[in-house]
C-alpha positions as CSV (number, residue, x, y, z in Angstrom):
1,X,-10.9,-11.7,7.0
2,X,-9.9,-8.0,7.4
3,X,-7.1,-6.4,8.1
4,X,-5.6,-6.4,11.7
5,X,-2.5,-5.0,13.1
6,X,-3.3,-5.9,16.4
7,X,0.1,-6.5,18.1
8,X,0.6,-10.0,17.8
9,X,4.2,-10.4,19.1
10,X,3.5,-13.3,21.6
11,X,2.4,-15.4,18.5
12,X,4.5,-17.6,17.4
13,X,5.6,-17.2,14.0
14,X,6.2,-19.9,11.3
15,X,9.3,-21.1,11.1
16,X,11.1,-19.6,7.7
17,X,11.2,-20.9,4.7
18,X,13.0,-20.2,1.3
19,X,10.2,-22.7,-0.4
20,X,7.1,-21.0,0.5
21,X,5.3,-18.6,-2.0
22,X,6.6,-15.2,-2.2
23,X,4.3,-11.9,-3.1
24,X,5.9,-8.9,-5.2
25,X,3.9,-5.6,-4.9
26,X,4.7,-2.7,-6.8
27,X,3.6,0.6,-5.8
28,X,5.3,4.2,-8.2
29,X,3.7,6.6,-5.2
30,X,4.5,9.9,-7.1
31,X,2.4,12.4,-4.7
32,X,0.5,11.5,-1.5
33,X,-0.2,8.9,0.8
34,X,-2.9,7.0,-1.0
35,X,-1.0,4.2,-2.6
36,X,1.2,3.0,-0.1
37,X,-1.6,3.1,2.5
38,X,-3.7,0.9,-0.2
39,X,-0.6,-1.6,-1.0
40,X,-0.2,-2.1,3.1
41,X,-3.7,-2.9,3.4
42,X,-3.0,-5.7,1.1
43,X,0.2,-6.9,2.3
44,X,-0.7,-7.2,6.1
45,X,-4.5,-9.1,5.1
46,X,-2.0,-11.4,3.2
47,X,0.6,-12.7,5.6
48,X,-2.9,-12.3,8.2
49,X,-4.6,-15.5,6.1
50,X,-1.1,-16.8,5.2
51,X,1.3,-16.7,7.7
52,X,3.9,-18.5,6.6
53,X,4.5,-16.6,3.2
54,X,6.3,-13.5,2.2
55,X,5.4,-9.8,1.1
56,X,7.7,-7.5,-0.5
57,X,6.3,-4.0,-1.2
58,X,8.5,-1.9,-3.8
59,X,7.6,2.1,-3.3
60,X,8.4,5.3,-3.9
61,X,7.0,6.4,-1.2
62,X,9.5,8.9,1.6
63,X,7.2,8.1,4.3
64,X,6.8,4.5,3.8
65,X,9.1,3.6,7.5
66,X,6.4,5.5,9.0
67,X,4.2,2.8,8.9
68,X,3.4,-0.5,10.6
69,X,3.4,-3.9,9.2
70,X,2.6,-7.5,9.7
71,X,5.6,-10.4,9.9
72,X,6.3,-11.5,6.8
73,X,6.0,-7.8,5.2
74,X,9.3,-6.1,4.2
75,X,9.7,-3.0,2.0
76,X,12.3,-1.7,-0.8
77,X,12.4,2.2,-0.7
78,X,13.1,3.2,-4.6
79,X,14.1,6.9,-5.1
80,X,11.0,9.1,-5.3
81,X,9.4,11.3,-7.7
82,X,7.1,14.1,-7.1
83,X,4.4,15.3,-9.1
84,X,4.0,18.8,-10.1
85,X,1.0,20.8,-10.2
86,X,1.3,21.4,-13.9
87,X,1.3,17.4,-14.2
88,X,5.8,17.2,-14.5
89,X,7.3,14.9,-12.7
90,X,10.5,15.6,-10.8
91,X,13.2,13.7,-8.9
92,X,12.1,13.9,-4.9
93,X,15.2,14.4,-3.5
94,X,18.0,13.8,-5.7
95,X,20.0,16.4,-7.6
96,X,19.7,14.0,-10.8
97,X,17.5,14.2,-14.2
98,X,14.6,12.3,-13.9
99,X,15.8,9.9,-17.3
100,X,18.8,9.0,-14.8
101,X,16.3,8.9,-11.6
102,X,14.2,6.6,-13.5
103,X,16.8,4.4,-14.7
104,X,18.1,4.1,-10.8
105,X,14.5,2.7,-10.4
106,X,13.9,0.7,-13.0
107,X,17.3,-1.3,-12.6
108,X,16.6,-1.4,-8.7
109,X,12.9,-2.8,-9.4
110,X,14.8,-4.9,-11.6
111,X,17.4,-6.9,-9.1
112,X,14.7,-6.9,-6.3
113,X,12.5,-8.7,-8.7
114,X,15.2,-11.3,-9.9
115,X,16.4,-12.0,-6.5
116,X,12.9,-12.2,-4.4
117,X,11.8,-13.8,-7.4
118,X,8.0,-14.0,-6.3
119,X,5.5,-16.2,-7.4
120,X,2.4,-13.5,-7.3
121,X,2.9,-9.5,-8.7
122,X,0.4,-7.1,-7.7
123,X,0.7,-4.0,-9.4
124,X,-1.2,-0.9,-8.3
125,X,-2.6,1.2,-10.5
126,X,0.1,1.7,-13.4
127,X,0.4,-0.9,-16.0
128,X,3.7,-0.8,-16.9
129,X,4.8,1.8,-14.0
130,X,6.0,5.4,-13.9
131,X,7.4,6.1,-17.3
132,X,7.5,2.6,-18.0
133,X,10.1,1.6,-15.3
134,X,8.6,-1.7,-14.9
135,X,8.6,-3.1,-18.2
136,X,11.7,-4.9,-18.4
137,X,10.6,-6.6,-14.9
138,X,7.5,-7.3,-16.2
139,X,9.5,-9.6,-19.1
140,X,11.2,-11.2,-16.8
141,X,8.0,-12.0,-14.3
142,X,6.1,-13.3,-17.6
143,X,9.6,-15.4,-18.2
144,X,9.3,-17.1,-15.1
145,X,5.6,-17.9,-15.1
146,X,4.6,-15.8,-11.9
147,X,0.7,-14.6,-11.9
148,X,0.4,-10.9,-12.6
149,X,-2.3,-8.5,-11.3
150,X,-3.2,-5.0,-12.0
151,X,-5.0,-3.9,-8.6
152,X,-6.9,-0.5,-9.5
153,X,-9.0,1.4,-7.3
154,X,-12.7,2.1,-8.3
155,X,-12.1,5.3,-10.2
156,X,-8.9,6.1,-12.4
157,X,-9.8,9.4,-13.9
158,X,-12.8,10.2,-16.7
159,X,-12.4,7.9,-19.5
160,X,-11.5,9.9,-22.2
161,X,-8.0,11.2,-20.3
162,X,-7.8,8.0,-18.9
163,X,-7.6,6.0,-22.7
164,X,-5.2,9.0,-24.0
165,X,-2.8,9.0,-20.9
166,X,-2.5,4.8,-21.4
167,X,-3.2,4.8,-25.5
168,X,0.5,7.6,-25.6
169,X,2.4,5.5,-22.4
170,X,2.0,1.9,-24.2
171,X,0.1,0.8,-20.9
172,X,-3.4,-0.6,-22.7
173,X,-0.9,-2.9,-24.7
174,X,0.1,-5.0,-22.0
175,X,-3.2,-5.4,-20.3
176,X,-4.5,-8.3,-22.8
177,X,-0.8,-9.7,-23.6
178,X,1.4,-9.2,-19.7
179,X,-1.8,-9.1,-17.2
180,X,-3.2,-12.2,-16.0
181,X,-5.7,-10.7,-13.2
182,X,-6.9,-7.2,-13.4
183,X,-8.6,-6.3,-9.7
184,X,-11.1,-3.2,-9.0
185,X,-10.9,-2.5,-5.3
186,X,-14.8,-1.2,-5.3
187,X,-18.3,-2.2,-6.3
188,X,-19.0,-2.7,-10.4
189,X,-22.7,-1.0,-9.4
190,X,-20.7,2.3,-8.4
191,X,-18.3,2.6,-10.9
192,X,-16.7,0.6,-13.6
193,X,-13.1,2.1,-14.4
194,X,-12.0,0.9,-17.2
195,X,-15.1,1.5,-19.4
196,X,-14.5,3.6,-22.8
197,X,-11.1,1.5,-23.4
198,X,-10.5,0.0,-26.8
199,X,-10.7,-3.4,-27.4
200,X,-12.5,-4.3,-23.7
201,X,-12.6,-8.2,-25.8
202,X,-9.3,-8.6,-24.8
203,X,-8.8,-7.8,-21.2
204,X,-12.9,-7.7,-20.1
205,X,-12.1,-11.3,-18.9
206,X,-9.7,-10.9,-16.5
207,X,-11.8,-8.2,-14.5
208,X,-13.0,-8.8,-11.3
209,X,-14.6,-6.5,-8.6
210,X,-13.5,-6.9,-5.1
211,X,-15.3,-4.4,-3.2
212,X,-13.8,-1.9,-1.1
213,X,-10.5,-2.6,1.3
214,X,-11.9,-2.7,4.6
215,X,-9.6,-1.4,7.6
216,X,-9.6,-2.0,10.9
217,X,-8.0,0.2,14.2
218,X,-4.6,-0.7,14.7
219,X,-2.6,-2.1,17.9
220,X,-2.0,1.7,19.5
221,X,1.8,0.2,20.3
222,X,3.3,2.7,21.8
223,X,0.4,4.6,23.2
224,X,-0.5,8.0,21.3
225,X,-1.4,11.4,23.1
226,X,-3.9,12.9,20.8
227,X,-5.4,16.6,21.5
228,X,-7.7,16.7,24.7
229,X,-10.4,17.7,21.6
230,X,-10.4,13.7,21.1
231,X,-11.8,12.8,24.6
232,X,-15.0,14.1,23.4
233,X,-17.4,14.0,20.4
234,X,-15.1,15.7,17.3
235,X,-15.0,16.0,13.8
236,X,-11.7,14.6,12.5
237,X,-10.6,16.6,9.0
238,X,-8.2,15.0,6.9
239,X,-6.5,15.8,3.6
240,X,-4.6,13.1,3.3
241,X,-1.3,13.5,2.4
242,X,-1.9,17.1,2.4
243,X,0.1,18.2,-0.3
244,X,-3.2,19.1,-1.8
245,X,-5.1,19.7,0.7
246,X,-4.8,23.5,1.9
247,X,-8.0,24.7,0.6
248,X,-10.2,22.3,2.5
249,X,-8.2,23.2,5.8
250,X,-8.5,27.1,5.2
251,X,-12.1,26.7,4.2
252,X,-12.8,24.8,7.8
253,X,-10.4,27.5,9.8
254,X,-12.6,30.2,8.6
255,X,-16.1,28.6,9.2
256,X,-15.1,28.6,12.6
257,X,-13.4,32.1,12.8
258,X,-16.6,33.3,10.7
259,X,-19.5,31.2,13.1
260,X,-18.2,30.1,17.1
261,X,-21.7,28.4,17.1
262,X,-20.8,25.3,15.1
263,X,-21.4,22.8,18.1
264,X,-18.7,20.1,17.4
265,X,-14.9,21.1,18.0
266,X,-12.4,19.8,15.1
267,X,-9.2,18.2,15.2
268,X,-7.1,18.7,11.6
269,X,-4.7,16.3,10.5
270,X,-2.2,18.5,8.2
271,X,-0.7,15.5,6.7
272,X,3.1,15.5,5.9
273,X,3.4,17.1,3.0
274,X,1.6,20.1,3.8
275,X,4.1,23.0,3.1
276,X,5.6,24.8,6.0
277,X,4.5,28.1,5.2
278,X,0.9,26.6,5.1
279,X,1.4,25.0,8.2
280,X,3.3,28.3,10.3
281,X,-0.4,30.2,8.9
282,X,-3.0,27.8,10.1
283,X,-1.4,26.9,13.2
284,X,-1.8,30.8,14.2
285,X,-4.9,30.8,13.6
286,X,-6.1,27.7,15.3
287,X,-4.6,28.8,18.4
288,X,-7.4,31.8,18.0
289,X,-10.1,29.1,18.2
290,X,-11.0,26.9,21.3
291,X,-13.1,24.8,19.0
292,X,-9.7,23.4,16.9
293,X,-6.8,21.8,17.4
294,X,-4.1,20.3,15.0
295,X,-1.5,17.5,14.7
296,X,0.8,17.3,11.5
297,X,0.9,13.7,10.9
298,X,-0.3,10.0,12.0
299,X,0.4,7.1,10.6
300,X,-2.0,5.6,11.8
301,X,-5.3,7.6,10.9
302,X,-7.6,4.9,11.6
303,X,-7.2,5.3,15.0
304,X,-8.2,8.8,14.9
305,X,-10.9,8.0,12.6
306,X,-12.4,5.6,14.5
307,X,-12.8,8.1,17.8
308,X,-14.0,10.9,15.8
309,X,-17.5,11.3,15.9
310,X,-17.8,12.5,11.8
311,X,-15.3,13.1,9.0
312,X,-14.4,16.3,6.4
313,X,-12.0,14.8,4.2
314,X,-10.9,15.5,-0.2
315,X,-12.1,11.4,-0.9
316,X,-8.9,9.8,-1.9
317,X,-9.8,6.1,-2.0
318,X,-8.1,5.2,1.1
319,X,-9.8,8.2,3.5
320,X,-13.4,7.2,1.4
321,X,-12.4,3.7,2.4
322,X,-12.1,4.3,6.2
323,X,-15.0,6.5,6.3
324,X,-16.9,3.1,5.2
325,X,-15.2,1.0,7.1
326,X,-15.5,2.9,10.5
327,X,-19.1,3.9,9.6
328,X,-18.9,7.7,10.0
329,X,-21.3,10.5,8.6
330,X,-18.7,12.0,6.3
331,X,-18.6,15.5,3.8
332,X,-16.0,15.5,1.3
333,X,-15.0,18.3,-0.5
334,X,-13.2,16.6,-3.7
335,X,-10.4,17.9,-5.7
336,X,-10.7,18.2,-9.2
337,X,-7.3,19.4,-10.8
338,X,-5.4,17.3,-12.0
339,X,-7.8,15.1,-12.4
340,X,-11.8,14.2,-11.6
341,X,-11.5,10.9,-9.7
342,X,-12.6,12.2,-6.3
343,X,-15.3,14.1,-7.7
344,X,-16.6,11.1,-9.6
345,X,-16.1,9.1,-7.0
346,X,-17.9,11.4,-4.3
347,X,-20.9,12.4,-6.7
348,X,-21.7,8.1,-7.0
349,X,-21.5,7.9,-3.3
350,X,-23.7,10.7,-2.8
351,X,-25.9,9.6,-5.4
352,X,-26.1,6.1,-2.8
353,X,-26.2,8.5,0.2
354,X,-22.9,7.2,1.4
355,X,-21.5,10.5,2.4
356,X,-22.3,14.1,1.6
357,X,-20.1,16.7,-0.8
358,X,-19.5,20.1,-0.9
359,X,-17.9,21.3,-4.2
360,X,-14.9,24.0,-3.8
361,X,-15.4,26.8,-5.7
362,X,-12.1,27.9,-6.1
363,X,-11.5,25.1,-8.1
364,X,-14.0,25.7,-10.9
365,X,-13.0,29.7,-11.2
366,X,-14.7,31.3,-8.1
367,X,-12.1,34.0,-6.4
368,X,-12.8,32.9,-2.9
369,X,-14.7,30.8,-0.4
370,X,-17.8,31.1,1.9
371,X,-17.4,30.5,5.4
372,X,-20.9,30.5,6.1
373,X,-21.1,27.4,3.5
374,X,-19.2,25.5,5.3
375,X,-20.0,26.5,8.7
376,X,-23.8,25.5,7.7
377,X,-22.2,21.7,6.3
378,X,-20.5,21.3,9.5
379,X,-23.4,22.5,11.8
380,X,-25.4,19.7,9.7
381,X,-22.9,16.8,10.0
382,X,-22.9,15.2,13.0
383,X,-27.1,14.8,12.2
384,X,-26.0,13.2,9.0
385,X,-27.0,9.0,8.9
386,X,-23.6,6.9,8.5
387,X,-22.5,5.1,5.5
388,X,-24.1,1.8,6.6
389,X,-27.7,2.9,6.7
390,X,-27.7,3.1,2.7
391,X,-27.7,-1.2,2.6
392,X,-25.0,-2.0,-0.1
393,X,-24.2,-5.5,0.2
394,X,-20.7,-7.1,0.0
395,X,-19.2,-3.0,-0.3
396,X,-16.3,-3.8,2.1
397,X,-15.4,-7.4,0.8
398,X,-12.4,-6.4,-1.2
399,X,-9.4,-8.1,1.5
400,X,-11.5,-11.2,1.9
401,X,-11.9,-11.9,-1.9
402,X,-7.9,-10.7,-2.6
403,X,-7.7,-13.6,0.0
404,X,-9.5,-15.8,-1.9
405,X,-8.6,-15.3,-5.4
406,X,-4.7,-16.0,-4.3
407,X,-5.8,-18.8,-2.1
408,X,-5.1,-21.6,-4.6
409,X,-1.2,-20.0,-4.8
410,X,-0.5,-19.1,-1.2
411,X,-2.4,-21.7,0.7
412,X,0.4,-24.3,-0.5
413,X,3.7,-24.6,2.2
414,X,5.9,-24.3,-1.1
415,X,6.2,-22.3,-3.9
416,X,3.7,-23.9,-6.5
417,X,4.9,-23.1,-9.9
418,X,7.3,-25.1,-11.4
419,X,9.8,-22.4,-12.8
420,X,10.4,-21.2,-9.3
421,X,13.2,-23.7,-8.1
422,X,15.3,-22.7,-11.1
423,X,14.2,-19.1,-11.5
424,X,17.7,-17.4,-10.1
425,X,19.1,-19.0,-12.6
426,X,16.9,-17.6,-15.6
């Protein structure tokens, strides 16, 4: 089943329960948009196949109220940390160290875990969590028998920074000895994450491959205005977050200041974290262009996506997700500071004609950009073939099989293991 948020309010819901099986997931959401968007995919396909069950999703995330959710999903909002662009990490909003910062978090991760008590832990991405914050929660899950996953997506980062960052943080410890499940949202024939760790005997077991999270447009509840650009054929370009994402913006803005010909007007998402000054700048000189328009931020980008006609986005997983799942011709232009997982990810799926890339020069040294570079990409995008004429079976399966892998836990009207009745006690 995929994911719907179609509005479903006349429905009548389950009655509650404080017996029926309970889901933990734990997202550290340090910079962007990526992993709460991923975490809510999961949650809503959840309580979509089991109604009568609960979803808690712990982030760090300051724009997680922004976005919708299925009955039976609720949220805890942990103090946030941003990432730095020399790799630091740094309290989000509060005038605190980031030890005391990630103390707050780890002791509120803590009491939301012994009080919800779940019976299933998903984990995105980070084994034992930002800085460790969720080991002594993990103890206490393992305690209590609950079934604990590691959800990655496809690609991490190149191996060998991959096994250094998890060989100095502790995290390759606990995959044999806390993990019970480890889950790749993608394809094993596109990319197998996890490859060059040590000692793959001891965790290679618990792999499986889900394919990628499939999403669908959501209920447009209250309706949205978008720019009159989307009442025609229009190339939506997306950074995601945008935090990151000023090059690919500026490097659009200019093919069309450089070459009025392109045929297809743009609409740019800036994304929320976009900084202001970037924002002020490329706002002046859209309003130059008739072919462009801008919005700063919607939630709900699938809408959007599905309308436009093609896609420029950076390939984060979630974006490269939606481009699949709404079938559109697509050219990424991937980041590759701090790390090389969109550009691994977007070479594989150009290598399997997926999408198309365009690498940014800037990043690899080059003083500036070519507008006629991109204006000749976006002049051949809207001829490009879509994602589903390259014939990859089962590629969008991943929310069906999370389904299905948790169906023996959640189909049950109570909780099924047998510490859970006296786990507040423990």
């Amino acid at each position: 089943m995929g994911l719907s948020l179609i509005d479903d309010s006349g429905v009548r819901r389950p009655p509650c329960s404080p017996h029926a099986p309970r889901v933990l997931i734990y997202s550290h959401d340090t910079f962007g948009l990526g992993h709460i968007r991923r975490c809510r995919a999961i949650a809503n396909s959840l309580v979509a196949s089991y109604p009568h069950i609960s979803v808690i999703i712990v982030s760090g995330s300051s724009m997680i109220s922004s976005f919708q959710f299925g009955d039976g999903v609720d949220y805890v909002r942990i103090p946030g940390i941003e990432k730095q662009s020399d790799g630091r990490y740094m309290p989000h909003h509060l005038n605190l160290e980031l030890a005391d910062t990630i103390r707050l978090r780890t002791d509120l991760i803590k009491q939301t875990v012994l009080s919800f008590d779940p019976d299933i832990v998903i984990v995105d991405k980070e084994p034992i969590g930002l800085r460790g914050e969720l080991i002594p929660s993990l103890e206490i899950l393992r305690r209590r028998g609950a079934r604990i996953v590691l959800g990655l997506r496809d690609v991490l980062d190149e191996p060998a920074k991959l096994h250094e960052e998890w060989r100095q943080s502790g995290a390759l410890d606990v995959l044999a000895n806390t993990y019970d499940d480890i889950w790749v949202y993608g394809l094993e024939s596109i990319y197998r994450p996890l490859d060059g760790l040590p000692n793959q005997h001891l965790f290679a077991d618990k792999i499986r491959y889900t394919g990628y999270l499939k999403r669908a447009v959501p209920s447009p509840m209250p309706p949205n205005r978008h720019p009159r650009i989307t009442k025609g054929p229009f190339i939506l370009v997306t950074p995601g977050g945008g935090g990151d994402g000023a090059g690919v913006i500026d490097w659009v803005i200019s093919a069309y200041e450089t070459d009025p010909t392109i045929e297809l007007p743009s609409l740019i998402v800036f994304g929320p974290f976009l900084s202001r000054e970037k924002r002020k700048e490329f706002t002046e000189r859209i309003a130059k262009l008739p072919k462009l328009e801008s919005i700063g931020f919607e939630p709900r980008l699938e809408l959007l996506m599905n309308r436009a006609h093609c896609v420029v986005a950076m390939g984060g997983y979630n974006t490269f997700c939606e481009i699949l799942s709404f079938d559109k011709p697509a050219l990424i232009v991937p980041r590759v500071r701090p790390r090389l997982e969109q550009a691994i990810r977007a070479e594989r799926a150009d290598n399997l004609r997926l999408i198309d890339v365009l690498l940014d020069p800037t990043q690899t040294g080059a003083s500036a950009r070519d507008p006629m570079q991109m204006a000749k990409a976006l002049h051949a995008l809207p001829k490009r073939m879509p994602p589903s004429q390259a014939f990859l079976p089962d590629l969008l399966d991943g929310l069906p099989a999370i389904n299905r892998m948790l169906a023996n836990d959640l189909s049950l009207p109570v909780r099924g293991r047998a510490l859970a009745q006296n786990a507040a006690a423990g």
